[in-house]
C-alpha positions in Angstrom: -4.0 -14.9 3.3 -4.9 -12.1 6.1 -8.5 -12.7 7.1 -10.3 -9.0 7.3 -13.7 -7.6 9.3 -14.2 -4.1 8.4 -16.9 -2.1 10.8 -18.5 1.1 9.7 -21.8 2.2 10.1 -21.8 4.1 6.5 -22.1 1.5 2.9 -19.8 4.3 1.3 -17.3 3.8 3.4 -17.3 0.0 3.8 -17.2 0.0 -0.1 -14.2 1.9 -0.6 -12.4 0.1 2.1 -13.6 -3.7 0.4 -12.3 -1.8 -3.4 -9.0 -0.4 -1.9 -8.5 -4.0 -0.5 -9.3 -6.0 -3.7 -5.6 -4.6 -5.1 -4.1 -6.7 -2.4 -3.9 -10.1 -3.9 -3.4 -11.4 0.1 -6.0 -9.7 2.1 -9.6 -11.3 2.1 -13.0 -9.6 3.7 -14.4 -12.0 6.0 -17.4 -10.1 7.1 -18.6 -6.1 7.1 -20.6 -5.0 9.8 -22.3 -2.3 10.6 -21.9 -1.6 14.3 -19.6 -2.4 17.1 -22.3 -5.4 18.6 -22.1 -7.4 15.1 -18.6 -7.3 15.0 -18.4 -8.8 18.3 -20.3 -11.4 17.2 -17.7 -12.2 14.0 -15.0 -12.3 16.1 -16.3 -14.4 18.5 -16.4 -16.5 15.8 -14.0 -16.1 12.8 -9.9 -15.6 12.9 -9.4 -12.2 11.9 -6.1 -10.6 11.0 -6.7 -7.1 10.3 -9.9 -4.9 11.5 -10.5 -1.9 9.5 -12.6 -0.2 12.4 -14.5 3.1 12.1 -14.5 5.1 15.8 -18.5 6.8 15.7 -20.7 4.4 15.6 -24.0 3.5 17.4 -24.3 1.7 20.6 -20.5 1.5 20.8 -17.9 3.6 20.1 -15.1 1.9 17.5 -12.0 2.9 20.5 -14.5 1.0 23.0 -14.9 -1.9 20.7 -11.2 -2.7 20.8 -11.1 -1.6 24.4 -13.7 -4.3 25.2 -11.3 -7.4 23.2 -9.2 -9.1 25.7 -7.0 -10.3 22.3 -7.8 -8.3 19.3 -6.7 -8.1 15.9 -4.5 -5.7 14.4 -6.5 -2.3 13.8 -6.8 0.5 11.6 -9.0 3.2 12.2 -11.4 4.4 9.9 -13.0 8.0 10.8 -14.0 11.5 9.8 -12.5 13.0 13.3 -9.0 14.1 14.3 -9.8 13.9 18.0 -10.0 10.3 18.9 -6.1 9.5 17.2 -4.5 10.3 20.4 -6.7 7.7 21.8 -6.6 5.1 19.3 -3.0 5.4 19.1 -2.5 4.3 22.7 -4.5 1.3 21.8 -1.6 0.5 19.6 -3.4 0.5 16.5 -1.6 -0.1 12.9 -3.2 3.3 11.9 -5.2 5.7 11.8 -7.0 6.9 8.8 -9.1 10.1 8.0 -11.6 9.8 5.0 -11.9 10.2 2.6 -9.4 7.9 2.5 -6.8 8.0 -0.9 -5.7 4.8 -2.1 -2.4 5.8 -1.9 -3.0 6.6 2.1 -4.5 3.3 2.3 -1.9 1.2 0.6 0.6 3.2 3.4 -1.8 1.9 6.1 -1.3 -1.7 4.5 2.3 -1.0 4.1 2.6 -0.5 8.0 0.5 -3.6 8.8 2.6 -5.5 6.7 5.8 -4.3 8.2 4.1 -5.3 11.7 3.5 -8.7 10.5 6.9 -9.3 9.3 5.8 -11.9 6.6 8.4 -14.5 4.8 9.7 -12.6 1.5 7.5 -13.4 -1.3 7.9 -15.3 -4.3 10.1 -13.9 -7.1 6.7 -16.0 -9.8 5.4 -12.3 -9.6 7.3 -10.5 -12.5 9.3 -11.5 -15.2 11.2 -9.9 -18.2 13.6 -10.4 -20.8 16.1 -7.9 -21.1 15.9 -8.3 -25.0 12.3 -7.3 -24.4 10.6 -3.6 -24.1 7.7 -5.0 -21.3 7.7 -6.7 -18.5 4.9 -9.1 -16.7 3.1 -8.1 -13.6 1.1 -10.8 -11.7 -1.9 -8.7 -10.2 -5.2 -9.9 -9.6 -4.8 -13.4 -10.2 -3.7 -12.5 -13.9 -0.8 -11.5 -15.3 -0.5 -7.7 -16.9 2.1 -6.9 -19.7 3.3 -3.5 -19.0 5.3 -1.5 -21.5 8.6 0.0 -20.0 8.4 2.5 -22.2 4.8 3.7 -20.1 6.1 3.2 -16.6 6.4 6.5 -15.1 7.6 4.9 -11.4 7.3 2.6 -9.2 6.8 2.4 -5.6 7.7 0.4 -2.7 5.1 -0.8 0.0 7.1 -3.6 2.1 6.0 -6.9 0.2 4.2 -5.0 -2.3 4.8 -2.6 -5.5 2.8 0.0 -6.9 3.9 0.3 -10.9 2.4 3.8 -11.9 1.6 4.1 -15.8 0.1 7.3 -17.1 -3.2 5.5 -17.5 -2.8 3.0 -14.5 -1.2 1.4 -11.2 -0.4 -2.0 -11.0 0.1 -3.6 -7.3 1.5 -7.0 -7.3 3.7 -8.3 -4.1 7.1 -8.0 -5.2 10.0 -6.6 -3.5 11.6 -3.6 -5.1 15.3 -4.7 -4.9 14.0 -7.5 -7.3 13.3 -4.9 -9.5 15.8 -3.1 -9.5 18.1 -6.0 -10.6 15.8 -6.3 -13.5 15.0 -3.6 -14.9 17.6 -1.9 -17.7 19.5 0.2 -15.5 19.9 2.3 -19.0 16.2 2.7 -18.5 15.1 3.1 -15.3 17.4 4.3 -12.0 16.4 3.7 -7.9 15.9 7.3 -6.1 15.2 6.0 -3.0 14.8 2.9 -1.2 10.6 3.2 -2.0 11.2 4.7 -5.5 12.1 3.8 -8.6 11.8 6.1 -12.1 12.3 6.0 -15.3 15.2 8.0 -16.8 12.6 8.9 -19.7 10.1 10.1 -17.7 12.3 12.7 -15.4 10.8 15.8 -15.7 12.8 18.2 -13.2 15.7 17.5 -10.7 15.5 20.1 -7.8 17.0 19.7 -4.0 16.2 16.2 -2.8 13.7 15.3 -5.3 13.0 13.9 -8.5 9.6 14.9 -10.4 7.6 13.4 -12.5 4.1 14.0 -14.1 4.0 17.0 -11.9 4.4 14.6 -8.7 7.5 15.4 -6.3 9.4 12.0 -5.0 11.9 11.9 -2.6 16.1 11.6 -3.0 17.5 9.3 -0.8 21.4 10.0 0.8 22.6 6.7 -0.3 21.4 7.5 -4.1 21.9 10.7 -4.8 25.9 9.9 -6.3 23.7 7.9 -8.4 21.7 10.3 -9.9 23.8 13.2 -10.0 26.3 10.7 -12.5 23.1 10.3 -14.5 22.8 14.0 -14.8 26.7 14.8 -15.6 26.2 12.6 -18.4 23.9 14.1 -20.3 
């Protein structure tokens, strides 16, 4: 479990960070604070993992805060302003994030942090199917979510995590996307890209190097483009 401070002197923001992170089954809040001088005083105390830090703030700026940490955590940015990323970036922070942050943005940030941390590969407990079957389980949340294939528009890859997009939801679970490719009907559903896979179904256009779907553009990759253009020559 990665143990999280987030700083920011604005309750907006700190609530959209703490709702972002609830989709990631192993990320836990272990304190919000509202300036620079509290957060001192957390990690003075507590293990932290991951510091989701804005950069204005009273008293102490959020680039001085890490300046002042003779071992910080890893950091991510949080901030209205373009100017201080060259700055932060020499601090050799995770990311850096402009808000209002997207969750798709976010879950990119996490995606990098991830990557950083090099974790062991997760479990393969997180999804199951039959191939007899039209669904397939997602463990999310602490539950597990029965997802139609037939309503899976695509699903993308963020390191030791998934996001399965519905037309009505996303799902995150951590699950490694070459697992699912191996278990999804490959009748059904075909891997774009080494972040992306769609479903056949759900294709709306083909154009150069990109698939689209629901009016979103996703990305060909070089290694699977013999791939789909097969798919296509079939029909």
């Amino acid at each position: 479990m990665y143990r999280c401070l987030i700083i920011d002197d604005e309750p907006i923001a700190i609530r959209v960070i703490r709702n972002h992170l609830a989709s990631f089954s192993d990320f836990e809040v272990v304190a919000e604070c509202n300036n620079a001088l509290e957060a001192i005083s957390v990690l003075s105390k507590e293990k932290i993992d991951l510091m989701f830090c804005d950069i204005q703030m009273p008293q102490l700026t959020g680039v001085d805060l890490v300046k002042t940490l003779s071992h910080p955590p890893q950091v991510i940015f949080t901030t209205a302003y373009r100017d201080y990323a060259v700055d932060a970036f020499e601090l050799h922070v995770v990311d850096y994030l402009l808000k209002p942050i997207s969750f798709e943005r976010f879950a990119k940030a996490i995606q990098h942090f991830l990557i950083q941390e090099n974790p062991t590969p997760p479990l393969r407990e997180s999804i199951s199917t039959n191939q007899e079957k039209d669904f397939i389980f997602l463990k999310a949340d602490k539950k597990h979510y029965k997802v139609n294939l037939a309503d899976i528009l695509f699903i993308e890859s963020l390191g030791d995590y998934v996001i399965t997009y519905t037309a009505d939801m996303k799902i995150v679970s951590k699950e490694r996307i070459s697992h699912l490719a191996e278990v999804l009907p490959s009748d059904r559903f075909i891997q774009i890209h080494r972040s992306y896979i769609v479903s056949i179904d759900k294709i709306g256009s083909v154009g150069p190097g990109f698939v689209e779907i629901n009016k979103k553009k996703l990305p060909v990759g070089r290694n699977y483009k013999a791939e789909l253009n097969k798919l296509m020559d079939n029909f």
